[in-house]
Predicted model as a PDB file, atoms N, CA, C, CB and O in Angstrom, pLDDT in the B-factor column:
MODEL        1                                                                  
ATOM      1  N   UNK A   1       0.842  -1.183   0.000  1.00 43.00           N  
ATOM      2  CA  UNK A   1       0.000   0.000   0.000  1.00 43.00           C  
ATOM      3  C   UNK A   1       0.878   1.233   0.000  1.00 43.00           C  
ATOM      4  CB  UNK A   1      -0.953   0.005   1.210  1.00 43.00           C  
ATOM      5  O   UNK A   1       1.842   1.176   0.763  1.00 43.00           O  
ATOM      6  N   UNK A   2       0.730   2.305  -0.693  1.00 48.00           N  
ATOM      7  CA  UNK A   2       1.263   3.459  -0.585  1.00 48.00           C  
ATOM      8  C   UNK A   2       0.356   4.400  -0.241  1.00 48.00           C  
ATOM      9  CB  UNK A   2       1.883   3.770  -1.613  1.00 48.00           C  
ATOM     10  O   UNK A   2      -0.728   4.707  -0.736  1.00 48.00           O  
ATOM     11  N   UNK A   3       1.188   4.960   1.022  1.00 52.00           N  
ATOM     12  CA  UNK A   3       0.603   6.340   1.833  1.00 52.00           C  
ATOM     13  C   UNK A   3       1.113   7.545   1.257  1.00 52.00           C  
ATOM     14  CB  UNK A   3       1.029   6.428   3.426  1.00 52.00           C  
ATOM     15  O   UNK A   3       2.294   7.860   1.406  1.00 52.00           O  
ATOM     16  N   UNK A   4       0.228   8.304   0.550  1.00 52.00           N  
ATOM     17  CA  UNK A   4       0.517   9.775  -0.013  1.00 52.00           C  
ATOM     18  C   UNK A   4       0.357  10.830   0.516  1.00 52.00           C  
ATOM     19  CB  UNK A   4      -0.033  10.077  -0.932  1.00 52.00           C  
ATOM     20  O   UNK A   4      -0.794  11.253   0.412  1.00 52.00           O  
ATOM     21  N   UNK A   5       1.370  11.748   1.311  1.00 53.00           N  
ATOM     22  CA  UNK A   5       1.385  12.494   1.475  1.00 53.00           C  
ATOM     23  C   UNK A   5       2.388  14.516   0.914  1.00 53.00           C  
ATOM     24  CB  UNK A   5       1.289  11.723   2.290  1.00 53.00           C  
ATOM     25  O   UNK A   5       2.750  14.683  -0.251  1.00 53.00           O  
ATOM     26  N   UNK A   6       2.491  15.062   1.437  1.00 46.00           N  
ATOM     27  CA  UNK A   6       2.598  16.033   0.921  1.00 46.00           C  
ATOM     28  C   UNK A   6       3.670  16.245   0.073  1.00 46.00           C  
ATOM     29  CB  UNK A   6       2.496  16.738   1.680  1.00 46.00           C  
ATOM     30  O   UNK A   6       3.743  16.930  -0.947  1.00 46.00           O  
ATOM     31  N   UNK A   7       4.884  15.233   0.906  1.00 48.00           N  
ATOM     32  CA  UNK A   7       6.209  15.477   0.004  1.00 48.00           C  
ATOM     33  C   UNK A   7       6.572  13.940  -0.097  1.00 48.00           C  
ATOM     34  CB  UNK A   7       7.586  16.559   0.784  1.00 48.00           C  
ATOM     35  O   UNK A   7       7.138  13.454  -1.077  1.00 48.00           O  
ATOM     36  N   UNK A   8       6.123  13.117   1.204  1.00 46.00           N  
ATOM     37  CA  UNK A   8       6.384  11.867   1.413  1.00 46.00           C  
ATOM     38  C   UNK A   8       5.473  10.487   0.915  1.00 46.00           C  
ATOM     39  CB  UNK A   8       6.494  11.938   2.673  1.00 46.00           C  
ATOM     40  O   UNK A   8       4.288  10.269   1.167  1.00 46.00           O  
ATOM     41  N   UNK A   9       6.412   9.644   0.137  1.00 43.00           N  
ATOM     42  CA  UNK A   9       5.582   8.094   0.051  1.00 43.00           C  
ATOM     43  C   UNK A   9       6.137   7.424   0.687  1.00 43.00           C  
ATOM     44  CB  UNK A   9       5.418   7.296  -1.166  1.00 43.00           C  
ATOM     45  O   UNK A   9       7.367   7.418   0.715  1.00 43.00           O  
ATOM     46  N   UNK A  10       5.238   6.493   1.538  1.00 46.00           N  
ATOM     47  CA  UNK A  10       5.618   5.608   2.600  1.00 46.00           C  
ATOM     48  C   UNK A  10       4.964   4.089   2.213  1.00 46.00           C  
ATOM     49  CB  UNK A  10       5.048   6.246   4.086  1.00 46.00           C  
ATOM     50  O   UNK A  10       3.847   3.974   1.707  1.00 46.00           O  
ATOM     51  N   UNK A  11       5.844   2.953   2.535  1.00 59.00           N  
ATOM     52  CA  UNK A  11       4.975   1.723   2.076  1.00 59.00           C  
ATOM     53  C   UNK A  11       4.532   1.037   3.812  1.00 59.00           C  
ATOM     54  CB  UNK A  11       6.148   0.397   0.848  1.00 59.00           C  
ATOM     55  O   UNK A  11       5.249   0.940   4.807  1.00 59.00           O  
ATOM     56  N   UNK A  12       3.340   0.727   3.644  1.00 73.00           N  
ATOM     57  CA  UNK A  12       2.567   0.745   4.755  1.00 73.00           C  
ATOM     58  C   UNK A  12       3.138  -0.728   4.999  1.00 73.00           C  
ATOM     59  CB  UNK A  12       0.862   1.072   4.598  1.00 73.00           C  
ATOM     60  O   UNK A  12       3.910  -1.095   4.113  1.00 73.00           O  
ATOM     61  N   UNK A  13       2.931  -1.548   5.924  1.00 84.00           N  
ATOM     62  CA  UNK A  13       3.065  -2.938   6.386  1.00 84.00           C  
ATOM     63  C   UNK A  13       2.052  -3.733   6.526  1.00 84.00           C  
ATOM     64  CB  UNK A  13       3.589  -3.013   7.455  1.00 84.00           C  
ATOM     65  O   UNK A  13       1.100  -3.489   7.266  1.00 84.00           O  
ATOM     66  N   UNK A  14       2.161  -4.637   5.904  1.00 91.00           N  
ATOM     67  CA  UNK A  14       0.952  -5.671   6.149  1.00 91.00           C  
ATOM     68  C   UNK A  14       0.637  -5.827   7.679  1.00 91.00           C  
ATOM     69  CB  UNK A  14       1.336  -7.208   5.540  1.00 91.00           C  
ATOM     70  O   UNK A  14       1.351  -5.722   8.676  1.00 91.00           O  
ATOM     71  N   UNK A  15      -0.565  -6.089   7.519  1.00 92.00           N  
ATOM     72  CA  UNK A  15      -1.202  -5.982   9.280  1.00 92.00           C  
ATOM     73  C   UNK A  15      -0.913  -7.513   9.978  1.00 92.00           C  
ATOM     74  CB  UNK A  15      -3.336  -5.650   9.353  1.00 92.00           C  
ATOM     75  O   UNK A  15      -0.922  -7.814  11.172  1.00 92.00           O  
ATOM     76  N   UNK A  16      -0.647  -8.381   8.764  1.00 92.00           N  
ATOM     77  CA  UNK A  16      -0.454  -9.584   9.019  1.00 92.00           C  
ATOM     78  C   UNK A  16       1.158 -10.165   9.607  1.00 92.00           C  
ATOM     79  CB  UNK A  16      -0.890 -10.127   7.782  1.00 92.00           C  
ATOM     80  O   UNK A  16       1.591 -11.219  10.074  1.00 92.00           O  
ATOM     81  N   UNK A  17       1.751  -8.713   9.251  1.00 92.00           N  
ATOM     82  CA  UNK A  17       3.413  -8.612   9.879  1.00 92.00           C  
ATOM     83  C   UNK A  17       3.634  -7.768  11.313  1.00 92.00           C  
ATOM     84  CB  UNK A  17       4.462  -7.701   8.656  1.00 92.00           C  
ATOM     85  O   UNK A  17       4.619  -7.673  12.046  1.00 92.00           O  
ATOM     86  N   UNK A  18       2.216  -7.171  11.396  1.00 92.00           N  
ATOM     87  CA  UNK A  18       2.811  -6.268  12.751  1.00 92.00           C  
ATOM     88  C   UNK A  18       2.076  -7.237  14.127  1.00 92.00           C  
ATOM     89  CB  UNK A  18       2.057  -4.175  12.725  1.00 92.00           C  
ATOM     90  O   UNK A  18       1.129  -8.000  13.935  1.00 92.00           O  
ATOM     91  N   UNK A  19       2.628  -7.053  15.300  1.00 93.00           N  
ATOM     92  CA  UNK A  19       2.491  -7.506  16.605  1.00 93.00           C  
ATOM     93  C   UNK A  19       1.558  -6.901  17.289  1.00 93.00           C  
ATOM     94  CB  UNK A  19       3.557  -7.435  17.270  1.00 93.00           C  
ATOM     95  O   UNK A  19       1.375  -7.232  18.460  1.00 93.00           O  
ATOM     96  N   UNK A  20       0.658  -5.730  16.589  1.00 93.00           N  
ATOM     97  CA  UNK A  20      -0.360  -5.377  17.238  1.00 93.00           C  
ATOM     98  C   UNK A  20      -1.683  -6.149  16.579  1.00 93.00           C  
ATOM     99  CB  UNK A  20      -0.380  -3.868  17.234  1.00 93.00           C  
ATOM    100  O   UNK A  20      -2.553  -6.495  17.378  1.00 93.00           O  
ATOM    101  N   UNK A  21      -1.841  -6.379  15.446  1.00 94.00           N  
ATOM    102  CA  UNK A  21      -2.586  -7.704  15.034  1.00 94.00           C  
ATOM    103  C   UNK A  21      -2.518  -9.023  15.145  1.00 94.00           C  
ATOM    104  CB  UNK A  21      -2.645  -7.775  14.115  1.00 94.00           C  
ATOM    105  O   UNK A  21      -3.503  -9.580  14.660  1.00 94.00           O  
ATOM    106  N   UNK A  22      -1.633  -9.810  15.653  1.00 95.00           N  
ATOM    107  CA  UNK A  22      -1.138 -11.360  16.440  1.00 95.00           C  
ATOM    108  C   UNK A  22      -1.765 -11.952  16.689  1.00 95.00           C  
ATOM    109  CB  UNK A  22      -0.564 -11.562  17.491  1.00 95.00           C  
ATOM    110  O   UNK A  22      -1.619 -13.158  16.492  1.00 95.00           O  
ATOM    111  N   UNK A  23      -3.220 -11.245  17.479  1.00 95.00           N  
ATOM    112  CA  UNK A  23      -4.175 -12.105  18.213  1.00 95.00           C  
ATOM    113  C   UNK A  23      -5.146 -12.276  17.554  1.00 95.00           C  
ATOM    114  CB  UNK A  23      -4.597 -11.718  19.378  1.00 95.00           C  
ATOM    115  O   UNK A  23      -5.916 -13.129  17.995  1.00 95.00           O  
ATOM    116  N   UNK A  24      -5.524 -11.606  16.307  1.00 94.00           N  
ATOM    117  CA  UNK A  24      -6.604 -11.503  15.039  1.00 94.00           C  
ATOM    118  C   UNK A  24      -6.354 -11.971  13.942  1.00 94.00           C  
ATOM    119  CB  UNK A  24      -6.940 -10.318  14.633  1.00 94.00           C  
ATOM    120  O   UNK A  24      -5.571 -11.452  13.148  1.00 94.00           O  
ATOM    121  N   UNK A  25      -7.236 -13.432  13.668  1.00 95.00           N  
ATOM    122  CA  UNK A  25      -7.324 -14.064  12.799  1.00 95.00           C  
ATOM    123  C   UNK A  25      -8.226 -13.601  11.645  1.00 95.00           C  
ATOM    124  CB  UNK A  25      -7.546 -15.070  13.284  1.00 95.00           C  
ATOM    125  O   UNK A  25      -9.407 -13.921  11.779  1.00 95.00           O  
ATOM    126  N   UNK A  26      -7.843 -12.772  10.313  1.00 96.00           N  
ATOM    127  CA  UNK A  26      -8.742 -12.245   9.511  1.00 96.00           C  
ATOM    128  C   UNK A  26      -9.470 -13.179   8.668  1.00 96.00           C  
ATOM    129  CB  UNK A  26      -8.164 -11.337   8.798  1.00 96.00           C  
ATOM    130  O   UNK A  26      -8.889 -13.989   7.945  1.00 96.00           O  
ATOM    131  N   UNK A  27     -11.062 -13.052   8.771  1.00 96.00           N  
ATOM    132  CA  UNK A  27     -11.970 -13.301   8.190  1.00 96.00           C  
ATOM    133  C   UNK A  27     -12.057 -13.046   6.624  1.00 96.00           C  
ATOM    134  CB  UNK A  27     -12.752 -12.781   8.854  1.00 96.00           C  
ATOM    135  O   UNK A  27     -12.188 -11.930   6.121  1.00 96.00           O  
ATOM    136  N   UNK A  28     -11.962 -14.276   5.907  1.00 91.00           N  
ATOM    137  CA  UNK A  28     -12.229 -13.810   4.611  1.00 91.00           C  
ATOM    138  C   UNK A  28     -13.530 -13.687   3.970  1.00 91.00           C  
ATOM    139  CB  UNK A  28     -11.595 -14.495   3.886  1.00 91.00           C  
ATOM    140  O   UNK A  28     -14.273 -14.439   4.601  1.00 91.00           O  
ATOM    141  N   UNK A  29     -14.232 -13.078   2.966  1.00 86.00           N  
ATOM    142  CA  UNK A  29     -15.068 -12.993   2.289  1.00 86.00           C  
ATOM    143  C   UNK A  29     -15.688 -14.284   1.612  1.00 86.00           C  
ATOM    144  CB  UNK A  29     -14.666 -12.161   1.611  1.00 86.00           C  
ATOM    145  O   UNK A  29     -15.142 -14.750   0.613  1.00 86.00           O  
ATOM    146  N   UNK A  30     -16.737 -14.819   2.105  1.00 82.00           N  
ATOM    147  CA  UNK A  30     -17.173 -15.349   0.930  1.00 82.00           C  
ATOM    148  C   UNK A  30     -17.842 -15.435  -0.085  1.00 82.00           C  
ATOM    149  CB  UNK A  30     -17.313 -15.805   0.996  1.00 82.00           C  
ATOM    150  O   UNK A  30     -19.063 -15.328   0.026  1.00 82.00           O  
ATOM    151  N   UNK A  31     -17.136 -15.694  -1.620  1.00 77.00           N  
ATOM    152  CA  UNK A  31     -17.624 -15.615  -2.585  1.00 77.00           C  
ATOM    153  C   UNK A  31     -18.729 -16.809  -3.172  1.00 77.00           C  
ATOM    154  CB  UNK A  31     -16.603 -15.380  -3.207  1.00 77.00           C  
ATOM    155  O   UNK A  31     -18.054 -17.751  -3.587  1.00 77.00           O  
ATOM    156  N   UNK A  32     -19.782 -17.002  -3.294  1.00 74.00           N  
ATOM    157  CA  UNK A  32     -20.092 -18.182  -3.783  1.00 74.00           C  
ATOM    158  C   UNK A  32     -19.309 -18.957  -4.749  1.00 74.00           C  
ATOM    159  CB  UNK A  32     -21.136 -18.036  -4.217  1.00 74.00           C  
ATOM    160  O   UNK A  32     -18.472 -18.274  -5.340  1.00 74.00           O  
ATOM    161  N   UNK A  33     -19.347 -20.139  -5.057  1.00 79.00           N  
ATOM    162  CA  UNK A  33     -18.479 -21.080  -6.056  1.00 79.00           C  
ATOM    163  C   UNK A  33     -19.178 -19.847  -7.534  1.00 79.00           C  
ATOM    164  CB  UNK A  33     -19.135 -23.436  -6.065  1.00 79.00           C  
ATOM    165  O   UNK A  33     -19.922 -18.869  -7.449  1.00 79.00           O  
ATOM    166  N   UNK A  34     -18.733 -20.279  -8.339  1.00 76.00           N  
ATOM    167  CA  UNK A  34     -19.282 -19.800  -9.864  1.00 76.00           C  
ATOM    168  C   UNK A  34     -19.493 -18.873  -9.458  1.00 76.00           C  
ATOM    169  CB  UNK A  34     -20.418 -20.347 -10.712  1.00 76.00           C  
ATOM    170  O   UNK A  34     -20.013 -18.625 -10.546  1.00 76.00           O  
ATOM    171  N   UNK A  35     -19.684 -17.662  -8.708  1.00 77.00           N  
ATOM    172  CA  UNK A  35     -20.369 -16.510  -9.096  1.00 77.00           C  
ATOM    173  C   UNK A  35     -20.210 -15.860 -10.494  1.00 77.00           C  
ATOM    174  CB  UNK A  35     -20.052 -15.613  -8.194  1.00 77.00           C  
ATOM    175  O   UNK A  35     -19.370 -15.829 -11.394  1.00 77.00           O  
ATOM    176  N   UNK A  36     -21.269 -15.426 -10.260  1.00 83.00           N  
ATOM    177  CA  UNK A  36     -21.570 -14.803 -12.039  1.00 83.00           C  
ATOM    178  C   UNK A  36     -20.590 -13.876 -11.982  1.00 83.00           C  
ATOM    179  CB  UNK A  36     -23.252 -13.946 -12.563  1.00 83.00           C  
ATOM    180  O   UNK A  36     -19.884 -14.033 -12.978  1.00 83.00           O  
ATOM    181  N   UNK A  37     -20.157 -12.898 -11.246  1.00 84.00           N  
ATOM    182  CA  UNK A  37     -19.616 -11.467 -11.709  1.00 84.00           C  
ATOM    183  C   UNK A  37     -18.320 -11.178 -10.437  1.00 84.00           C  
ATOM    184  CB  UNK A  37     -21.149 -10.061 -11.668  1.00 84.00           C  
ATOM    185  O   UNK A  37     -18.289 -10.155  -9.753  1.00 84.00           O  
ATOM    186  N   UNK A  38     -17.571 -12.024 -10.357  1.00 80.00           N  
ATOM    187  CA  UNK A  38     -16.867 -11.863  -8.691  1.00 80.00           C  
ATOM    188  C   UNK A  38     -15.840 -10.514  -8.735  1.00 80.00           C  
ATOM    189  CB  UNK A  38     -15.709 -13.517  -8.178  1.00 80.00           C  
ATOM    190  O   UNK A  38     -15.104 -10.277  -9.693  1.00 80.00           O  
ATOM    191  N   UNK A  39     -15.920  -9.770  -7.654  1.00 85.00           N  
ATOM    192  CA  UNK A  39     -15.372  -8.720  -7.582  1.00 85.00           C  
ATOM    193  C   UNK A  39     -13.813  -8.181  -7.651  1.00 85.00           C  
ATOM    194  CB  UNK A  39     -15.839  -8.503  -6.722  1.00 85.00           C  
ATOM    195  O   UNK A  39     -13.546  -7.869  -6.490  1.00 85.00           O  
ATOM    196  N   UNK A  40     -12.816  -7.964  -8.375  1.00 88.00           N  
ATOM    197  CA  UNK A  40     -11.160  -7.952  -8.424  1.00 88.00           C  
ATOM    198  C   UNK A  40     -11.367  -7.075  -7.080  1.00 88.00           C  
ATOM    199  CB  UNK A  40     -10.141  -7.128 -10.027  1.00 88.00           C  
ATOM    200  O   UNK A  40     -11.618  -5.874  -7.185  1.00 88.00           O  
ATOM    201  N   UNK A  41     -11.256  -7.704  -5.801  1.00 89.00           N  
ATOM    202  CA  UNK A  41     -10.541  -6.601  -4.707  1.00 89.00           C  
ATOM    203  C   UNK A  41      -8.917  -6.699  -5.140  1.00 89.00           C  
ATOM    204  CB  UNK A  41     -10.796  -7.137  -2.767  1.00 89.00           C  
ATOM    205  O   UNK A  41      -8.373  -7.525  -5.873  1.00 89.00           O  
ATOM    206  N   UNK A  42      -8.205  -5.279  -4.246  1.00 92.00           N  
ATOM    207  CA  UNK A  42      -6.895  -5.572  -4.389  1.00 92.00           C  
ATOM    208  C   UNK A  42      -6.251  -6.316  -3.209  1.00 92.00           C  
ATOM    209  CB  UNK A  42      -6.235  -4.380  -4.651  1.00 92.00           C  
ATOM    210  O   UNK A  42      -6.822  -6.332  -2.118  1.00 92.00           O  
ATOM    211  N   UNK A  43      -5.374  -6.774  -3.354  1.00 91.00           N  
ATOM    212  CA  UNK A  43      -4.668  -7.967  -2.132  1.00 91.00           C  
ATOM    213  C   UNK A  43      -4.964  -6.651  -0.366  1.00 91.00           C  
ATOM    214  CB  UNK A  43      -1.942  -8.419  -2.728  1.00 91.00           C  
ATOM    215  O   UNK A  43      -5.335  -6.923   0.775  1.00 91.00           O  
ATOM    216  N   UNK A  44      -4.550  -5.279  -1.046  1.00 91.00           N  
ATOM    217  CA  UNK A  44      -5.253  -5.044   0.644  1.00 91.00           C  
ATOM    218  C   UNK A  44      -6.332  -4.840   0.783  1.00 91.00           C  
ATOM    219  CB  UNK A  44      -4.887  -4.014   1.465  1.00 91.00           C  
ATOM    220  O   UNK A  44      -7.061  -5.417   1.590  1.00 91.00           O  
ATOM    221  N   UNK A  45      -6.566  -4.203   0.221  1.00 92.00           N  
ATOM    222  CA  UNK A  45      -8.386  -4.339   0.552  1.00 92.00           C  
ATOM    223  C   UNK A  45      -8.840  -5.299   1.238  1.00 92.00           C  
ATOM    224  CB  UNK A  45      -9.305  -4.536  -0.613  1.00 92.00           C  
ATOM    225  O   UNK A  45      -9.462  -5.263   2.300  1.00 92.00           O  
ATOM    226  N   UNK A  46      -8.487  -6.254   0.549  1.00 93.00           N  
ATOM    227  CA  UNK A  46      -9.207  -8.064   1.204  1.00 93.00           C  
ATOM    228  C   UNK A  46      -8.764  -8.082   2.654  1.00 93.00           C  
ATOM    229  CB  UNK A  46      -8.333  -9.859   0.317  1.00 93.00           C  
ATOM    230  O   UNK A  46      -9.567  -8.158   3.583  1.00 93.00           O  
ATOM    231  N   UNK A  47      -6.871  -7.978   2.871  1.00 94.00           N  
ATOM    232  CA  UNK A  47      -6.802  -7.647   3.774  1.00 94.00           C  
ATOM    233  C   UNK A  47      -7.226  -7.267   5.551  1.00 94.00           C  
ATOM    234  CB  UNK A  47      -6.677  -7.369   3.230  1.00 94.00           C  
ATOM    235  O   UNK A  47      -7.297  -7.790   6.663  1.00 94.00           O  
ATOM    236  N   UNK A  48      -7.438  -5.870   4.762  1.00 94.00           N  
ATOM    237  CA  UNK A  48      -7.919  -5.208   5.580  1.00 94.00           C  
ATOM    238  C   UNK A  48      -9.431  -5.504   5.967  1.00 94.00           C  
ATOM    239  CB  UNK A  48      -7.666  -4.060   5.168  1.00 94.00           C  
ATOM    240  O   UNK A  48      -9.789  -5.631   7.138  1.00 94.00           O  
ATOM    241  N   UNK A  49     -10.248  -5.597   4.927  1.00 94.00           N  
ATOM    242  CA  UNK A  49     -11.615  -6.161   5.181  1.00 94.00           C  
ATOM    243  C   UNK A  49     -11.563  -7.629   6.163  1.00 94.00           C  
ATOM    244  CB  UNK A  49     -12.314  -6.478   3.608  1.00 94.00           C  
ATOM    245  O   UNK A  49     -12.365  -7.986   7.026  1.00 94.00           O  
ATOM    246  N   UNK A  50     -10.390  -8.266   5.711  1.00 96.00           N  
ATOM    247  CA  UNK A  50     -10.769  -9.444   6.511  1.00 96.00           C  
ATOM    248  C   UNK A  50     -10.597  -9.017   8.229  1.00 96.00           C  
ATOM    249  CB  UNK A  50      -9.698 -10.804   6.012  1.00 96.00           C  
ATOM    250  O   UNK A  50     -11.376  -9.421   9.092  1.00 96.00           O  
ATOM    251  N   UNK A  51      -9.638  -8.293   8.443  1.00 96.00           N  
ATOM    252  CA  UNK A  51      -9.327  -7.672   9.528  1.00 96.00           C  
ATOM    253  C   UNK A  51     -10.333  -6.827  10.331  1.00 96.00           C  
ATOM    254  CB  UNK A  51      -8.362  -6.995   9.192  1.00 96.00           C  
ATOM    255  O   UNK A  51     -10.511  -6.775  11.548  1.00 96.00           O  
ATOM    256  N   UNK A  52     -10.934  -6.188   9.338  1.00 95.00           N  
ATOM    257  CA  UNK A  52     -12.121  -5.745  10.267  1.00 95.00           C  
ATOM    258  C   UNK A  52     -13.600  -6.564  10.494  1.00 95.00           C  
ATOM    259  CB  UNK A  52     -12.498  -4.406   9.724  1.00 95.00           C  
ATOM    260  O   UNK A  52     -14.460  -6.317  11.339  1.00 95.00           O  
ATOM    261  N   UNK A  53     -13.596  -7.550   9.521  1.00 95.00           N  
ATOM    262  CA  UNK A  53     -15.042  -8.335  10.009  1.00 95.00           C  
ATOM    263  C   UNK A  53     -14.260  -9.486  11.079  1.00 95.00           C  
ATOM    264  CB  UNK A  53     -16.123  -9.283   8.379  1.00 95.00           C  
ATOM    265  O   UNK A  53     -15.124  -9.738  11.918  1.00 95.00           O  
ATOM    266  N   UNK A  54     -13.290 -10.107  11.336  1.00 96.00           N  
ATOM    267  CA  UNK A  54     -12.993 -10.437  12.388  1.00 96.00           C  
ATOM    268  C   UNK A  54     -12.905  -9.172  13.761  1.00 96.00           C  
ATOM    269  CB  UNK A  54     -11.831 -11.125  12.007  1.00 96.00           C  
ATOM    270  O   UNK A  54     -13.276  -9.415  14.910  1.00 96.00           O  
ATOM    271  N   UNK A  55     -12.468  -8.148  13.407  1.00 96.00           N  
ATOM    272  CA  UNK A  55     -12.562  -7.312  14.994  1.00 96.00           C  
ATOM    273  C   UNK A  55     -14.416  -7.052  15.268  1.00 96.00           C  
ATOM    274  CB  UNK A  55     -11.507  -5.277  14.859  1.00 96.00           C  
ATOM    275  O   UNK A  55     -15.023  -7.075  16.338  1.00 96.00           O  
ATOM    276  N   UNK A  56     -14.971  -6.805  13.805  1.00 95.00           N  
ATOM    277  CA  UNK A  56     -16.184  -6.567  14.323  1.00 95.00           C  
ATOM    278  C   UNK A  56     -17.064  -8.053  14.954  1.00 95.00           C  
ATOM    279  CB  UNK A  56     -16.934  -5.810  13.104  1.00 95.00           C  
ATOM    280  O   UNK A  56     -17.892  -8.038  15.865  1.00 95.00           O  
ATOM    281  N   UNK A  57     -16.653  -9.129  14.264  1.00 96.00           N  
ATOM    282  CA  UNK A  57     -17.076 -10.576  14.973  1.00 96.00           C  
ATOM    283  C   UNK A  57     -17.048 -10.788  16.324  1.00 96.00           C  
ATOM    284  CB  UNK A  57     -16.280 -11.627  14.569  1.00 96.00           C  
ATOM    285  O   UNK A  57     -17.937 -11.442  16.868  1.00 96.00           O  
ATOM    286  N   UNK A  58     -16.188 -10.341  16.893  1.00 96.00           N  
ATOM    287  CA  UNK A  58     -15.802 -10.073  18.200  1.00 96.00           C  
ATOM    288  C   UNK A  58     -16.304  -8.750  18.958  1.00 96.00           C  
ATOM    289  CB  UNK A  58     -14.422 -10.083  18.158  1.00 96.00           C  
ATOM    290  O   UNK A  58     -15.940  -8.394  20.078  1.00 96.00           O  
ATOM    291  N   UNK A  59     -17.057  -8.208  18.263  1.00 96.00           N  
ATOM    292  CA  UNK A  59     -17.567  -6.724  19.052  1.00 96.00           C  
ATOM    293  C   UNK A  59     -15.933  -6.116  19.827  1.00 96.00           C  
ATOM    294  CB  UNK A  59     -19.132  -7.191  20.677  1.00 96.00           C  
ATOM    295  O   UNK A  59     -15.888  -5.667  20.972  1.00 96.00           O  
ATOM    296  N   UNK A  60     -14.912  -6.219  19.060  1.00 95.00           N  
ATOM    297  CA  UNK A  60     -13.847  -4.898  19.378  1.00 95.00           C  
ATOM    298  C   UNK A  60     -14.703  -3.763  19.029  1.00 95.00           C  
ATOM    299  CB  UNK A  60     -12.299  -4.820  18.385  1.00 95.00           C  
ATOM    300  O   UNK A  60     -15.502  -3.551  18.117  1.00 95.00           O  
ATOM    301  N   UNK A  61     -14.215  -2.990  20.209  1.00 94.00           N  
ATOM    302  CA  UNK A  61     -14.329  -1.426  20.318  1.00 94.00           C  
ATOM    303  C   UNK A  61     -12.688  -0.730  20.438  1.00 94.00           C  
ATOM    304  CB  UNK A  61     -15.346  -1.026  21.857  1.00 94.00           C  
ATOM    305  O   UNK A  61     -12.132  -0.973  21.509  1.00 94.00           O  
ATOM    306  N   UNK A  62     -12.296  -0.320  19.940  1.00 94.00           N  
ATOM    307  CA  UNK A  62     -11.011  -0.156  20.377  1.00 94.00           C  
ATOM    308  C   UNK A  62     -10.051   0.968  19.376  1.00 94.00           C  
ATOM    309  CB  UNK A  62     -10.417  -1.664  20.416  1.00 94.00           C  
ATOM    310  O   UNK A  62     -10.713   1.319  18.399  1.00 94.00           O  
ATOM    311  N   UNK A  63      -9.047   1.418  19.405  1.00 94.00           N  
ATOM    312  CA  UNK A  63      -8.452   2.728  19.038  1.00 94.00           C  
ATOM    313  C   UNK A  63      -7.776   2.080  17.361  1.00 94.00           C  
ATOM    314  CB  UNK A  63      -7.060   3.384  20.476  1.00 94.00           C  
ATOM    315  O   UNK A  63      -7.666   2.558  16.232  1.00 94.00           O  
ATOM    316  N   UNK A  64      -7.370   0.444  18.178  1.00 92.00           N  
ATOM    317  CA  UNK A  64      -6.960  -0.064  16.348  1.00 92.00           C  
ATOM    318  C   UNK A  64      -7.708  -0.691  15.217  1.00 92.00           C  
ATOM    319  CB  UNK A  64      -5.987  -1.082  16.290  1.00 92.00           C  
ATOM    320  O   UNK A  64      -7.281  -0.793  14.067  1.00 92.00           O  
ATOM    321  N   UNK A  65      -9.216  -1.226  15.788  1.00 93.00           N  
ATOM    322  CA  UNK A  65     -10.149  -1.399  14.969  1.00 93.00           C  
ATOM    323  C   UNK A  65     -10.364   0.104  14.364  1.00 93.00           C  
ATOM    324  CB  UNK A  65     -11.341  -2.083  15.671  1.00 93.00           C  
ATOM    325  O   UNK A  65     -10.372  -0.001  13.138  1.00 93.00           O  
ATOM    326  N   UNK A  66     -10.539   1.455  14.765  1.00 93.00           N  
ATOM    327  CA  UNK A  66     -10.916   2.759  14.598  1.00 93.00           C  
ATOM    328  C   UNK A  66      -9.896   2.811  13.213  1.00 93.00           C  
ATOM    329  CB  UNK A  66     -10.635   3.874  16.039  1.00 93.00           C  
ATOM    330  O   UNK A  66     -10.165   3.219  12.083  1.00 93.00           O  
ATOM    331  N   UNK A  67      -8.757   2.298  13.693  1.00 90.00           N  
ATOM    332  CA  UNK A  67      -7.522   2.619  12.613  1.00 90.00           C  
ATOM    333  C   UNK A  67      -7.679   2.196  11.663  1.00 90.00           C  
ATOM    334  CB  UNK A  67      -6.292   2.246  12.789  1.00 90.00           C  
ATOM    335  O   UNK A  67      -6.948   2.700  10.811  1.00 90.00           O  
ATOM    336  N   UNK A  68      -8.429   1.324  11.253  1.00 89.00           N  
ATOM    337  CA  UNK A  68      -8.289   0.438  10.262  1.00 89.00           C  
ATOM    338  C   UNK A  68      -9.973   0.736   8.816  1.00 89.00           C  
ATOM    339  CB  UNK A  68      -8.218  -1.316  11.327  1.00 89.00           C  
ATOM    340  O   UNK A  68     -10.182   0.196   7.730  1.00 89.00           O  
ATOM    341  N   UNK A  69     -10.903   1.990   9.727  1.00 88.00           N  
ATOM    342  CA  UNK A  69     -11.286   2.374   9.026  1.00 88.00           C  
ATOM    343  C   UNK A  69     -10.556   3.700   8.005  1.00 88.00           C  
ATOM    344  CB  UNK A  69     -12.212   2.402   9.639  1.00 88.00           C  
ATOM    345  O   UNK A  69     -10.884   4.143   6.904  1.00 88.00           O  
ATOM    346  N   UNK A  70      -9.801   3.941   8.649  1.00 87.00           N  
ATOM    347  CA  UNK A  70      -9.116   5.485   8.142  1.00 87.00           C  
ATOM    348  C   UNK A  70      -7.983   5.319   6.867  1.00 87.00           C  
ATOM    349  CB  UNK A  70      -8.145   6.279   9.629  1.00 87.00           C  
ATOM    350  O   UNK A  70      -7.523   6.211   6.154  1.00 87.00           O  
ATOM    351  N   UNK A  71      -7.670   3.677   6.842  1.00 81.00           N  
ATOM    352  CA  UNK A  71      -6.598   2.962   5.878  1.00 81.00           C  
ATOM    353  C   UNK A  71      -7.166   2.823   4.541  1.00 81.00           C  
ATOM    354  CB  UNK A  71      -6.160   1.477   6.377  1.00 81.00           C  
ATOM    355  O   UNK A  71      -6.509   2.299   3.642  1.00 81.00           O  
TER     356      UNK A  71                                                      
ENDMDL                                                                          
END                                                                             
């Protein structure tokens, strides 16, 4: 993922490499078999989506579930 900012690009880290996600097993999407029209997410997107329907599975409330809408 690249973070764009004013002068700076930064490459973000998979959530699946940092030690504040360890204890969260991300939830993947399921697609039906054959679907007619299946959606190209990009590798983070999925990611991250999987990351947040596991924190929300669990009713986390918390400052790094928050984070992970803002990504």
């Amino acid at each position: 993922m690249r973070i764009e900012g004013s002068e700076q690009v930064e490459e973000a880290v998979s959530l699946a490499q940092q030690a504040e996600w360890q204890d969260i097993t991300p939830i993947e999407q399921e697609e039906g078999e054959g679907s007619m029209c299946p959606i190209a997410y990009t590798d983070e997107y999925r990611e991250l989506m999987g990351y947040l329907r596991a924190v929300m599975a669990v009713g986390e409330v918390s400052e790094r579930a928050l984070a992970l809408t803002a990504r």
